[in-house]
C-alpha positions in Angstrom: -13.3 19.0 -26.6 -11.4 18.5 -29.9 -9.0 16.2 -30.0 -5.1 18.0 -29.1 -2.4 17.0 -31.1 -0.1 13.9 -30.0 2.3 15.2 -27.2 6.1 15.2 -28.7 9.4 16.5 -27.9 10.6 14.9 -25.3 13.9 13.0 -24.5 12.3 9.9 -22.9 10.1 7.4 -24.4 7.1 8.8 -25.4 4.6 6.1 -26.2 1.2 7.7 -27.2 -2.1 5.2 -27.8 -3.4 4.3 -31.4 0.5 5.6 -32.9 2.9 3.6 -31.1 3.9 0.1 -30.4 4.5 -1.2 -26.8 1.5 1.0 -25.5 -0.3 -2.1 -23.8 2.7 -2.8 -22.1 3.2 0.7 -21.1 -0.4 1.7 -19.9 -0.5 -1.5 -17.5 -0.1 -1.2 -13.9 -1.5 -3.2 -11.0 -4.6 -2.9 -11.5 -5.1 -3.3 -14.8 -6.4 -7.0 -14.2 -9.3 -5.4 -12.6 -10.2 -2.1 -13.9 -9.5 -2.9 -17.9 -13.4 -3.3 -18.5 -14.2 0.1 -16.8 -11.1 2.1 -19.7 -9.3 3.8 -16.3 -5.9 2.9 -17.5 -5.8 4.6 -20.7 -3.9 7.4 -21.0 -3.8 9.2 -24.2 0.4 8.8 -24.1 3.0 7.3 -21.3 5.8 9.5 -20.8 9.6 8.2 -19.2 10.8 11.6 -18.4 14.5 11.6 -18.4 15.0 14.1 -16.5 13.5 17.3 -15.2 13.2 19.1 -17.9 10.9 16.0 -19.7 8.9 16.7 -16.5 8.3 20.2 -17.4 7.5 20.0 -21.1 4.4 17.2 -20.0 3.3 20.5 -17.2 3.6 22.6 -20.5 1.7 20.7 -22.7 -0.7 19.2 -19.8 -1.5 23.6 -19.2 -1.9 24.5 -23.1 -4.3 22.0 -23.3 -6.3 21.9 -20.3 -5.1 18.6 -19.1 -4.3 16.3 -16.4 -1.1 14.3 -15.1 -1.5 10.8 -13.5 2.2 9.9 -11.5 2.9 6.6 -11.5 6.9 5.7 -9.7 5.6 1.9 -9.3 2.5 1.2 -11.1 0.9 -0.6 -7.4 -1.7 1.4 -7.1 -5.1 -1.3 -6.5 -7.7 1.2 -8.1 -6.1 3.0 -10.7 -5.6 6.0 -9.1 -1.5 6.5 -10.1 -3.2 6.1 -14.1 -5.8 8.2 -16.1 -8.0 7.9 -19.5 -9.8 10.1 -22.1 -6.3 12.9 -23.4 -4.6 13.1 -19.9 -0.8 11.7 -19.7 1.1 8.8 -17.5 4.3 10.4 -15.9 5.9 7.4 -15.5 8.8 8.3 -12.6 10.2 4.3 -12.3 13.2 5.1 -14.0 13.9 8.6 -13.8 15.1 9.7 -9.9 17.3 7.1 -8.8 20.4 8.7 -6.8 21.0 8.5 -4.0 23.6 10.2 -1.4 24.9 10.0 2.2 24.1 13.5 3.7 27.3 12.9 6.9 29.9 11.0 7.7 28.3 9.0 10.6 25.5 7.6 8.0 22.2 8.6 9.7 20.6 10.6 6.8 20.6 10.3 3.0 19.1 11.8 0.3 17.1 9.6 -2.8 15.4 9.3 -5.6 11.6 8.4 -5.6 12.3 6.0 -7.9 13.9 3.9 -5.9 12.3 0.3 -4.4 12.0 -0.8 -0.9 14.2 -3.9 -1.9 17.0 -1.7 -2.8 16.9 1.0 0.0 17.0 -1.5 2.9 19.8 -3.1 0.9 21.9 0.3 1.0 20.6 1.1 4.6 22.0 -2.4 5.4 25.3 -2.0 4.0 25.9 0.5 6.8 24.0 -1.1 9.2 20.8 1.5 9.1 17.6 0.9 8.7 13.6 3.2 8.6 10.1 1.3 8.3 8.8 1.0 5.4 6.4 -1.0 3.9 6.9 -5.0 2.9 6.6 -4.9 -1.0 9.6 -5.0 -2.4 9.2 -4.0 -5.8 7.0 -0.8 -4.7 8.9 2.3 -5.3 9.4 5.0 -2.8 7.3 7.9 -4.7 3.6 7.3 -3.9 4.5 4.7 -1.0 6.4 8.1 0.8 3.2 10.0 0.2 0.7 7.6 0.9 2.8 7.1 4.7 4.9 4.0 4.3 3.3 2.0 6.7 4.8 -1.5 7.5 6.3 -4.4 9.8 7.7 -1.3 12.1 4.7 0.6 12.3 4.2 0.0 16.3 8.4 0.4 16.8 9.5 2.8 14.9 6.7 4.7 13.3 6.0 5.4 9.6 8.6 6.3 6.6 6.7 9.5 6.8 7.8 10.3 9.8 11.4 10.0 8.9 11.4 12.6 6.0 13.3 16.0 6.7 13.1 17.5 3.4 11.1 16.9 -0.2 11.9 18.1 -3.6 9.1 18.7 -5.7 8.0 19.9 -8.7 4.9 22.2 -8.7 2.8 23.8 -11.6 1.8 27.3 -10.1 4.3 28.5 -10.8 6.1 25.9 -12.7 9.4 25.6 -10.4 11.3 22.4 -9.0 12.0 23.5 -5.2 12.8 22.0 -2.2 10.2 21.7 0.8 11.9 21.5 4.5 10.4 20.6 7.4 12.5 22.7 9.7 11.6 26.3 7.5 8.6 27.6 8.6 6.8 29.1 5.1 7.5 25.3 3.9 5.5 23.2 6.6 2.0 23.4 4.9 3.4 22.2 1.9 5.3 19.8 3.7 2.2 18.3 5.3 0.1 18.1 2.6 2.8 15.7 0.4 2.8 13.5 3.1 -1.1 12.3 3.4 -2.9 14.9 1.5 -3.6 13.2 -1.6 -0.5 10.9 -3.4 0.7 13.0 -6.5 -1.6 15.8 -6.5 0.5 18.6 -5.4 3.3 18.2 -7.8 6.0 15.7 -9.2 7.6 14.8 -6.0 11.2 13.6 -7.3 13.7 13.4 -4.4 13.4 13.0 -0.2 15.9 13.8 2.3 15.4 11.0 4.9 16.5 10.5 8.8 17.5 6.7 9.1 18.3 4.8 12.4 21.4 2.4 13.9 21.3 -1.0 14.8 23.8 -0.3 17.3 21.2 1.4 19.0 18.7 -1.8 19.2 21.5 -4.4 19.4 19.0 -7.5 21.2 16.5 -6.7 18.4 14.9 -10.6 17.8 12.5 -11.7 14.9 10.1 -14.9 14.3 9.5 -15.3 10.5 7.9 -19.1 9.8 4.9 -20.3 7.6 2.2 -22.1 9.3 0.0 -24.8 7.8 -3.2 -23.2 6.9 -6.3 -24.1 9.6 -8.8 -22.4 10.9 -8.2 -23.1 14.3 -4.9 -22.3 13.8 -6.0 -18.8 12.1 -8.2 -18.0 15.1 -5.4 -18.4 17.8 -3.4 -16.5 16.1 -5.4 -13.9 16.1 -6.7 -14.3 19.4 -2.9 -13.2 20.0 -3.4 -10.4 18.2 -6.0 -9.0 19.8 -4.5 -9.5 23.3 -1.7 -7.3 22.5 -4.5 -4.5 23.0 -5.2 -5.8 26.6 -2.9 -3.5 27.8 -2.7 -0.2 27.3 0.9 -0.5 28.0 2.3 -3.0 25.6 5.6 -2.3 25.1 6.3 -0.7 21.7 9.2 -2.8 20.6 6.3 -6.0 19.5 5.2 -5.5 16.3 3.7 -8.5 14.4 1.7 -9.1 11.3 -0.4 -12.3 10.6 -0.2 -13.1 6.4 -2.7 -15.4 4.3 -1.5 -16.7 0.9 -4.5 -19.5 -0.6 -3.8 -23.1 -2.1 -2.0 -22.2 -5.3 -2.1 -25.2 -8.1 0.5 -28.1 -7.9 2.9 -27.2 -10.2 3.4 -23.8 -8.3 5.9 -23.0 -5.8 3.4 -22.9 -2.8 1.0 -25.6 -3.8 -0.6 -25.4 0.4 -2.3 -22.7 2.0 -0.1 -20.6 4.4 -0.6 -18.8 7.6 3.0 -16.3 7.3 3.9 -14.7 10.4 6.4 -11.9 11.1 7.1 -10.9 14.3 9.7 -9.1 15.9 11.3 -7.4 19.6 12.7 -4.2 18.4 15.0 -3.3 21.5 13.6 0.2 21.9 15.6 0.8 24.8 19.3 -0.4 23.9 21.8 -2.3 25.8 20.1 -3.7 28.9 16.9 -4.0 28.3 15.3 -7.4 29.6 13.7 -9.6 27.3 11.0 -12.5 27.6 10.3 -15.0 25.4 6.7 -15.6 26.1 5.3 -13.6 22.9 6.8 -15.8 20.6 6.4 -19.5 22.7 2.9 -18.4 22.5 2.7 -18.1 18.5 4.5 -20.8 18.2 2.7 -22.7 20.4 -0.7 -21.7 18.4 0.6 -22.3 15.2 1.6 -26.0 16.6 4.9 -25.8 17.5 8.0 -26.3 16.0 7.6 -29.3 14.3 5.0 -27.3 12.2 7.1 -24.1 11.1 8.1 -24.3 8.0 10.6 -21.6 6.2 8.9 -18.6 3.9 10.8 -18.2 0.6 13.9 -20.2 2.2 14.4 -18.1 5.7 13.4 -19.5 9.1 13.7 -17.0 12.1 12.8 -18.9 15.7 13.3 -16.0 17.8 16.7 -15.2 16.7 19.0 -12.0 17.8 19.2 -10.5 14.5 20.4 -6.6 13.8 17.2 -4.9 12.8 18.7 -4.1 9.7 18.5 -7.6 8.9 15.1 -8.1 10.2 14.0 -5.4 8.0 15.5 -7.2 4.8 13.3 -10.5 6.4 10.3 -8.7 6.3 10.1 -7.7 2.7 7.5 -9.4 0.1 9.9 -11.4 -2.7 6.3 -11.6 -4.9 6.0 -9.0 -7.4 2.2 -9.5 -6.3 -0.1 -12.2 -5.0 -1.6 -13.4 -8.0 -1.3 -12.4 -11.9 -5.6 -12.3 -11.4 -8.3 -9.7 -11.3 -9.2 -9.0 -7.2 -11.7 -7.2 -5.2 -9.2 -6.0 -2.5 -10.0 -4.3 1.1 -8.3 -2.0 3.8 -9.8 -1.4 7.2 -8.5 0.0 10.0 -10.0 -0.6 13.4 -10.5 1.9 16.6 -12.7 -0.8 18.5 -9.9 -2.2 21.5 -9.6 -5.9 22.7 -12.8 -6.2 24.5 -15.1 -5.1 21.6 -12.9 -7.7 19.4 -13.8 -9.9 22.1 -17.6 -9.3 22.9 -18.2 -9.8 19.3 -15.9 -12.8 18.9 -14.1 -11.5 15.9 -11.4 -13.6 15.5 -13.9 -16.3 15.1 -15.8 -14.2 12.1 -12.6 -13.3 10.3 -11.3 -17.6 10.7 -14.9 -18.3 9.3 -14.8 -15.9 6.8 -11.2 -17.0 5.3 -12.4 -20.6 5.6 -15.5 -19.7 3.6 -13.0 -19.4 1.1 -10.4 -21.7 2.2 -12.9 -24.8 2.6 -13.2 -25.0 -1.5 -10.1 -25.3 -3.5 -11.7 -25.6 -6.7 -14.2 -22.4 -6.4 -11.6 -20.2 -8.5 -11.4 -18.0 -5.4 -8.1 -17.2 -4.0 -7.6 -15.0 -0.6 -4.8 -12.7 0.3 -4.8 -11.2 3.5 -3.3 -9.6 6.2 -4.0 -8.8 10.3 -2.2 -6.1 12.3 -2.1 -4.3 15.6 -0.8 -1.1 15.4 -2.5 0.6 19.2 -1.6 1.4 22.4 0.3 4.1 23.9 3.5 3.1 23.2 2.8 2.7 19.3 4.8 5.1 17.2 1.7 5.5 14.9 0.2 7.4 17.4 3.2 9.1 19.1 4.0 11.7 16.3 6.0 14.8 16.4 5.1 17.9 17.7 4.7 20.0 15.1 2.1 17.4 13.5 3.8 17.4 10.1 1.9 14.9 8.2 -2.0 15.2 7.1 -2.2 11.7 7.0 -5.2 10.1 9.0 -6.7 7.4 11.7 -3.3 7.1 13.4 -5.3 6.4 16.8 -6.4 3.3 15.4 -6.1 -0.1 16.9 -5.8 -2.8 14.4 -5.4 -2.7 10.7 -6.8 -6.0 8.2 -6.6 -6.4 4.7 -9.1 -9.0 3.1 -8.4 -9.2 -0.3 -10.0 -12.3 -3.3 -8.5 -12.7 -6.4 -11.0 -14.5 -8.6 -9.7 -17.4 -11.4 -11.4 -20.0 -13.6 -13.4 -22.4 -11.4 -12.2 -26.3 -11.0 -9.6 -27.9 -11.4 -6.2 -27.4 -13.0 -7.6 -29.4 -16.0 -10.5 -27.2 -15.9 -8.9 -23.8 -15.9 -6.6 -24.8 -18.5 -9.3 -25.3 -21.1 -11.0 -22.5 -19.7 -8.3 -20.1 -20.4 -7.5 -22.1 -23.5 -11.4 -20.7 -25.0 -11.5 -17.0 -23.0 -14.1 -15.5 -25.3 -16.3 -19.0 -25.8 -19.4 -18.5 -23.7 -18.4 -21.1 -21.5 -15.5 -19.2 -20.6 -17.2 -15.8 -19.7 -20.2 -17.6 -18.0 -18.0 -19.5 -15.2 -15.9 -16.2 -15.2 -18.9 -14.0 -14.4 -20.0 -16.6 -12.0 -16.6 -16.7 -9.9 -16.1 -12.6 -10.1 -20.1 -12.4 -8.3 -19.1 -14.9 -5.6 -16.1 -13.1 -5.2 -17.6 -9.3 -4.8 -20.0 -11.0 -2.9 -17.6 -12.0 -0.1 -15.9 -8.8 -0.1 -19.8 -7.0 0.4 -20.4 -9.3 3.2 -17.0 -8.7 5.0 -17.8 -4.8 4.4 -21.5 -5.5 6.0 -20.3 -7.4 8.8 -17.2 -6.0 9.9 -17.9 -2.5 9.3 -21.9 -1.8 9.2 -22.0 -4.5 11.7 -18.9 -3.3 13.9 -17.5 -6.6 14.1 -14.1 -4.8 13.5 -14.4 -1.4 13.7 -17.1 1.0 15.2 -16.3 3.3 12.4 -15.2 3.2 8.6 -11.4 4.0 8.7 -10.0 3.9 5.4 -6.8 4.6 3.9 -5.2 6.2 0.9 -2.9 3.4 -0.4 -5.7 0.7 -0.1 -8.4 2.9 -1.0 -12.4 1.6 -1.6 -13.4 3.8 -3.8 -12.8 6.1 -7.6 -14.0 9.0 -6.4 -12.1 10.9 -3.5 -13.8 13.8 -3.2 -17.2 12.2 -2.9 -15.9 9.6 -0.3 -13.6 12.1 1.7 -15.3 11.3 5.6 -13.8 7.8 5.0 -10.1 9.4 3.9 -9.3 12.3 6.3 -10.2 12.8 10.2 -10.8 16.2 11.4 -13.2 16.2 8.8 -14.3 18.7 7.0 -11.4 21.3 8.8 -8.2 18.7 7.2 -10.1 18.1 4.0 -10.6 21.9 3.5 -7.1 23.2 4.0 -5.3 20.8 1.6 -7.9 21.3 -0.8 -6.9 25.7 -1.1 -3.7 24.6 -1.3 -4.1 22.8 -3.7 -6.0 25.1 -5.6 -3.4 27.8 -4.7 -0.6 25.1 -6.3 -2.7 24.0 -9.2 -4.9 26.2 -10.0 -5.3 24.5 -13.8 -5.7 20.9 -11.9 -2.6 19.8 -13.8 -2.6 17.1 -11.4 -5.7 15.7 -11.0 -6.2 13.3 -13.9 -8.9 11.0 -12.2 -11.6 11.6 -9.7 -9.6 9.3 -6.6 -7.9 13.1 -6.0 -8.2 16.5 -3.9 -11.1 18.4 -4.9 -12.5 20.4 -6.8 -12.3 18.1 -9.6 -12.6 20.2 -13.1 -14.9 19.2 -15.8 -13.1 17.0 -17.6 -13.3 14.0 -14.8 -17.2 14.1 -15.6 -16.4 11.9 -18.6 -14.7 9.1 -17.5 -16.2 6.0 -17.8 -17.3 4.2 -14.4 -20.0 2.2 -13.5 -19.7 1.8 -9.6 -22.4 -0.4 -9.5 -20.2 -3.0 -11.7 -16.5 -1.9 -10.7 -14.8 -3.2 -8.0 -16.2 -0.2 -6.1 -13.6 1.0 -4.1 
């Protein structure tokens, strides 16, 4: 196609790519570090709508000229998929929705902007001594966390942010209308459904939610453990031998939730120079004023993580089993990193539906210690592990006690466990060595022990994926999910993304077509189907990409 004319017009900042200045700047998002090489995040111009009305010029321009819109609210998205190339646009939403608004007098729901973060809604819950789960970074925004379920610390307790949402405004192309979607109006529940799970940002411009938030008077004992560990694989392995005996019983009461956290050696001069086993852990009180409590889940992480002479605070807050309001707790639980590491990744979701005794029979919290300390055991190999270990099963988990009406599409939510294995890949050696490395980037020397570290790097992510999954170390089938996605291309990968398949995959997919008939929305092939012609062009090589 011939090349359209520049978009213009609009009251935000419009910065378009080969005219104006600041569009590096503008274009980068989280996964730019990894995906620059395959030309994903390039749109042809970033738009800062103002308001609506800067929304509906880019759907007007977008239709005329037979093009896409990517959404971005916080740019976190690990494969590109909130960006787009070739002449499609970048709604950029971080600025744009940020009210927010009690809804009653007794504080228990609100309405907000999706452009909102984490940080600064569990700041306001706090203030009035509310609280919802959400997720744990705190610079994410609510938009495309919202859609993508919110899942977090609470996820056993409480649930998922989706679960929580009464009412979504949105902004749709067919016909080109801001309305709002309600939960509780019977012509609006497929709609509903599909913005929450369906596919992040491909229905419309979601803009505003109407929330349901919770008391702490209601939880008063609530009790958290928040501590860093010294890194060692033995210590690693109990840990998660703890883990995994939380799915012994069926019954485990819902109020445990806990979440094991790997940050790597970092260099000297940095803030965390030792590697880290973080663990948060909390007793949510489900049942009020009365209810007895025991002690025993937290002697026994502290007793694995060697007791308290070795617990040392995160980011300046210790919690040893302390009484805290869970408003509080939910301020403990949030990330302070903007992300990991400022370095190009290979990162991994899976969920799990194998229980305790296939963890067990296979020894997998032995694999996943040996795995880590594959990494762990050589500080100066340029590889650098993130990670993260979860159980989310039972009966008494709110992921899998939903409402009755079934008002979300998102998937697995009968799953067991949840683990994130992420590498970040760096200049090999040490601190002296990287320096003069990055000092010479495009020497041959450079790219050589770059190329080097990024194989050994995909290489430990394939053999995790071969072992864990192929293998069913972890999980006796692949389970993956939208805001940690393994893949570019949605449609082609779907049997990984919804249950139910095809029957899910199919209904979202007319309504989307019913929505967007033009595929304003679908500006890269991680989207609903069908994808229009257009995609075809975009530069990938899967066999090179991070592939997932």
């Amino acid at each position: 196609m011939s090349a359209p004319p520049p978009p213009q017009g609009f009251q935000g900042k419009n910065i378009r790519r080969g005219i104006d200045e600041g569009y590096d700047g503008a274009a980068y998002q989280y996964a730019y570090s990894s995906y620059r090489d395959e030309e994903l995040i390039q749109p042809r111009a970033v738009i800062y709508p103002i308001d609506d009305s800067d929304v509906f010029k880019a759907i007007d321009y977008a239709t005329e000229y037979k093009l896409g819109i990517a959404i971005r609210t916080g740019g976190h998205s690990f494969c590109g998929s909130s960006s787009t190339n070739g002449y499609n646009l970048q709604l950029d939403l971080s600025q744009t929705y940020t009210d927010f608004t009690w809804d009653n007098a007794d504080h228990t729901q609100v309405t907000l902007g999706v452009s909102i973060t984490l940080s600064k809604l569990q700041s306001k819950l706090r203030h009035k001594k509310r609280f919802i789960p959400t997720g744990q970074c705190s610079y994410v925004n609510l938009g495309g966390h919202l859609q993508t379920g919110g899942y977090g610390q609470l996820t056993r307790s409480f649930g998922l942010l989706a679960d929580y949402v009464q009412k979504i405004r949105i902004i749709i192309a067919n016909p080109p209308e801001a309305r709002w979607v309600d939960r509780n109006v019977a012509e609006d529940k497929e709609l509903f459904r599909a913005i929450l799970g369906g596919s992040p940002g491909n229905f419309g411009v979601v803009t505003d939610v109407t929330l349901k938030v919770l008391k702490d008077e209601d939880h008063p004992l609530s009790r958290g453990f928040r501590c860093m560990f010294p890194y060692k694989e033995e210590t690693l392995k109990k840990l998660l031998d703890i883990l995994v005996a939380q799915d012994d019983d069926d019954n485990t009461p819902g109020d445990y939730d806990l979440i094991i956290t790997l940050l790597s050696k970092r260099e000297e001069e940095e803030n965390r120079p030792m590697a880290a086993i973080v663990i948060y852990a909390q007793w949510a009180n489900l049942k009020g004023p009365g209810q007895d409590y025991k002690s025993t889940f937290f002697d026994k992480i502290r007793e694995a993580g060697g007791g308290r002479e070795h617990m040392i605070p995160y980011h300046n807050i210790l919690l040893d089993d302390e009484q805290k309001a869970m408003s509080e707790l939910c301020s403990h639980w949030l990330f302070e990193l903007v992300r990991e590491y400022q370095l190009p990744y290979f990162k991994r979701l899976y969920l799990s539906n194998s229980r305790s005794i296939d963890l067990k029979e296979k020894d997998w919290s032995t694999w996943a210690a040996k795995r880590v300390q594959a990494v762990e055991g050589n500080i100066e190999d340029g590889l650098h592990i993130a990670g993260q270990f979860q159980y989310c099963g039972g009966h008494q988990s709110r992921l899998r006690v939903k409402d009755r009406d079934n008002l979300t599409s998102l998937s697995w939510r009968d799953s067991h466990f949840g683990c994130t294995l992420d590498v970040f890949y760096d200049y090999p050696g040490n601190p002296k060595q990287r320096k003069a490395f990055r000092s010479k980037p495009e020497s041959k020397e450079s790219r050589d022990a770059l190329a080097k570290v990024k194989k050994a790097a995909k290489e430990w992510v394939e053999q995790n994926d071969k072992e864990g999954v192929a293998e069913q170390r972890f999980t006796k089938q692949d389970r993956r999910m939208m805001w940690g996605s393994h893949d570019l291309d949605l449609v082609a990968a779907r049997q990984f993304y919804y249950d139910h398949e095809p029957h899910k995959y199919n209904e979202l997919s007319a309504l989307k077509q019913q929505l967007d008939p033009n595929c304003i929305f679908t500006a890269n092939r991680f989207s609903i189907g069908p994808h229009p012609p257009r995609l075809i062009q975009q530069k990938v090589n899967l066999a090179d990409a991070i592939n997932y």
